[in-house]
C-alpha angles and dihedrals in degrees: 000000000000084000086058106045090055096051099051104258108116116042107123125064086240090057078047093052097045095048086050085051094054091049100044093045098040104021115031092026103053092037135008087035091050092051093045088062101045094041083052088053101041082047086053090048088047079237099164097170090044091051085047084058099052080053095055100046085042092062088043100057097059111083107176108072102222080057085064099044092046090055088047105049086048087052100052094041092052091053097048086059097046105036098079092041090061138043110208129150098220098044084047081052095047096045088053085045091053092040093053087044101241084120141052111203117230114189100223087056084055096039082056097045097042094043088054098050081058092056092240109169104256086239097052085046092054101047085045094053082050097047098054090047094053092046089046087058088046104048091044088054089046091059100037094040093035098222097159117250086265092071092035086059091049092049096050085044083045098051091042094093088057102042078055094050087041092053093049093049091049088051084058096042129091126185090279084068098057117106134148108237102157095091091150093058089034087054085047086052085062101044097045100079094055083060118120095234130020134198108170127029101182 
C-alpha cells in the first residue's frame, strides 16, 4: 500500500477504499483467510503435519519477499506476545519447532491455531482475522496519507459489509480455492522495498 501511496495513487478515502476492497477480495480472501481457517481446523484436530504443510504453502504463495517477511515478522511478534499467556502443547511444539528453524512462522497459521486453543468459533476467527488486517491497512493509510482519523473511522464502517461477504465466501472455500489474484499489489510488494523512504514493512 505503501507503493501506492507514494506514487499517487491512493489520496482520497474512496482510493483508499478501493485499494482495501482489492486486498480483502483477492488477497486475504482467497489466501491468508483461507489459511487462517484450515490451520484453526488442523489445530482442533491436534494435526501437527497438516498445520507444517499450510506453513509451508503460506510461505510459498507469497511471492514478493517483503510479502513473506511481513507475514513473518508478524508471525513471530504475535507469538511472542501469546506464548506466555497460554499453555498448549501444540503452540509449546510449534514454538520448539520455530526456534530450531524448521518453521517460519506466518502469522495467519498462528492466528488459526491460537484462535482455535480459545475455543473462538472458526467463523468468528476468521472475520476477525479479516477485520485487523483491514484496520491495519487503514490506520497505516490514516498516518501516511494522511487522511485524518475521521476518514480512517468511515472507510473501516464503509468496508464492514465486505470483510462480512468475504467471511462468508472463506467459510465456503477449501484449498482448492486459494490463488493469488492481486498481481498489481503483489507487483507494489516488490517494488516497496526499492522506495526512498519506508514506513511500514508488513
Amino acid at each position: 500500500m505503501e507503493t501506492y501511496i507514494q506514487n499517487d495513487q491512493i489520496r482520497t478515502k474512496q482510493a483508499l477504499i478501493d485499494y482495501c476492497q482489492t486486498y480483502l477480495f483477492h488477497n486475504l480472501g482467497s489466501g491468508d483467510a483461507i489459511l487462517v481457517k484450515e490451520s484453526h481446523q488442523a489445530a482442533g484436530n491436534q494435526d501437527f503435519d497438516r498445520l507444517i504443510y499450510l506453513e509451508q504453502i503460506c510461505n510459498a504463495m507469497k511471492l514478493a519477499k517483503e510479502s513473506r517477511d511481513g507475514s513473518i515478522k508478524m508471525g513471530r511478534q504475535f507469538l511472542q506476545t501469546i506464548f506466555p499467556l497460554e499453555e498448549s502443547a501444540l503452540l509449546d511444539e510449534y514454538k520448539r519447532r520455530f526456534d530450531d528453524q524448521q518453521l517460519k512462522g506466518h502469522h495467519a497459521i498462528l492466528y488459526g491455531i491460537y484462535t482455535a486453543h480459545l475455543d473462538i468459533d472458526i467463523q468468528k476467527a476468521v472475520l476477525t482475522f479479516l477485520y485487523s488486517s483491514v484496520n491495519g491497512l487503514i490506520q497505516n493509510a490514516v498516518r501516511a496519507v494522511p487522511l485524518g482519523q475521521h476518514n480512517g473511522v468511515q472507510a473501516m464502517y464503509e468496508m464492514l459489509p465486505s470483510i462480512k461477504e468475504t467471511t462468508n465466501r472463506v467459510m465456503n472455500n477449501t484449498m482448492d480455492n486459494m490463488s493469488n489474484n492481486a498481481l498489481a499489489i503483489e507487483m507494489a510488494s516488490m517494488q516497496h522495498e526499492y522506495l526512498f523512504s519506508r514506513l511500514f514493512i508488513s
